[in-house]
C-alpha positions as MATLAB code, in Angstrom:
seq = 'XXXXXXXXXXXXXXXXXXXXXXXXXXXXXXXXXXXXXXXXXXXXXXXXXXXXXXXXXXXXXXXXXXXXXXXXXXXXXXXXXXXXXXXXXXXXXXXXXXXXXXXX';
ca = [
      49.028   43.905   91.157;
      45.255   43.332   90.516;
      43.443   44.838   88.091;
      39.857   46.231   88.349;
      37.189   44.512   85.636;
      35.254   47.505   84.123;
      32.064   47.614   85.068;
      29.003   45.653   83.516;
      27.315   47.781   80.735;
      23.929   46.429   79.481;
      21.657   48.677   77.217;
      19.222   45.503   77.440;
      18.756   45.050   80.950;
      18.380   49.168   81.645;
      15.598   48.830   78.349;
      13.581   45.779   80.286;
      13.920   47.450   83.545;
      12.298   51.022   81.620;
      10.026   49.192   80.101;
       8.899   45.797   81.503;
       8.912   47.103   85.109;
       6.799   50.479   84.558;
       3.900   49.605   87.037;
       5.913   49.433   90.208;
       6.552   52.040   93.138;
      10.034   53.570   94.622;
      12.170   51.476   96.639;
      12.502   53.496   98.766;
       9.938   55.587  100.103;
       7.873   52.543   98.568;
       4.739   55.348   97.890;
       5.393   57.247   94.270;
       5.896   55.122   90.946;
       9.816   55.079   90.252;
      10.547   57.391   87.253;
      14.860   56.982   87.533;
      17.382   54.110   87.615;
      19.832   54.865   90.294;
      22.980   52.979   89.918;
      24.639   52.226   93.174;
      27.629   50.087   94.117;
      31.452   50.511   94.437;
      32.869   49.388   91.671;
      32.735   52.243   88.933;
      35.602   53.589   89.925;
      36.234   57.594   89.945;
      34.472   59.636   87.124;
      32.337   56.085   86.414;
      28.590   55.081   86.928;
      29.004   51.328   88.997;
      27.782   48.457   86.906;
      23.949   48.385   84.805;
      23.096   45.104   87.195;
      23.478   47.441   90.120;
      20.423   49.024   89.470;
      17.295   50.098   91.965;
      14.109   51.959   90.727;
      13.661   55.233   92.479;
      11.042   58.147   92.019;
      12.786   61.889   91.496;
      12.262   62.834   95.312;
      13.633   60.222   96.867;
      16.931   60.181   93.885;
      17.309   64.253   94.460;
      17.267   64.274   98.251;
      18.741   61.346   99.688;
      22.604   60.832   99.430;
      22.940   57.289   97.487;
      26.543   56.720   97.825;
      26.873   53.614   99.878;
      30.192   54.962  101.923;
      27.828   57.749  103.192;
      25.480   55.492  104.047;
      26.963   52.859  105.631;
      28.640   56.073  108.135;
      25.119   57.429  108.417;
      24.171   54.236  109.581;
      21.325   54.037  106.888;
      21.479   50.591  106.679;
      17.965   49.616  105.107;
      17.934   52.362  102.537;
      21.479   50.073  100.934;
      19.409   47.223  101.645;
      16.444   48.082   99.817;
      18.743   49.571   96.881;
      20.108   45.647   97.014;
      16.918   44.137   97.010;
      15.404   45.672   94.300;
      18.417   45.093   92.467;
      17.814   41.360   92.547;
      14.301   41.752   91.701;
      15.037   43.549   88.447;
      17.914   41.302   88.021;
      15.623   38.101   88.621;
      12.882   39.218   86.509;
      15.210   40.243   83.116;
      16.836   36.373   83.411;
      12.866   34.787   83.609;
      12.333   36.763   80.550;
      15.695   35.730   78.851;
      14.987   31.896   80.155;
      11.379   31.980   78.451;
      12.586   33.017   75.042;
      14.823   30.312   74.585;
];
């Protein structure tokens, strides 16, 4: 049959996010600076964080209270919390391959 890749692992792209992206608020209550990486997605598989580029910033309130898996949310119908998890994603994504770009 088909086999699952693992997922992505990259100590580099967690260290920019901690470090280069400090100075920027929760995604989702978009009020208290972010203090955690919440890893989201669906392919980690059981027992397994999902991949590093699946990433969204998130202050300790918001990562404590709110169910983040995205089967729960999707049922809950919590559409835009996903959405924003995606977003920020890309941002963080975006931002760590500018960097990479301007050092070659």
């Amino acid at each position: 049959m088909f086999s699952k890749s693992p997922p992505l692992r990259s100590k580099k792209l967690l260290r920019f996010a901690h470090d280069e992206l400090r100075d920027t608020v929760c995604c989702i209550c978009q009020e208290a600076p972010w203090t955690e990486l919440h890893h989201f997605g669906d392919d980690g598989g059981r027992g397994l964080k999902p991949s590093d580029n699946e990433v969204a910033r998130v202050c300790k309130a918001c990562h404590m209270t709110l169910d983040h898996k995205r089967r729960a949310l999707v049922r809950r119908g919590e559409h835009e919390v996903l959405e924003a998890f995606q977003n920020d994603a890309l941002k963080i994504n975006r931002a760590y391959i500018e960097q990479l770009e301007a050092k070659r």
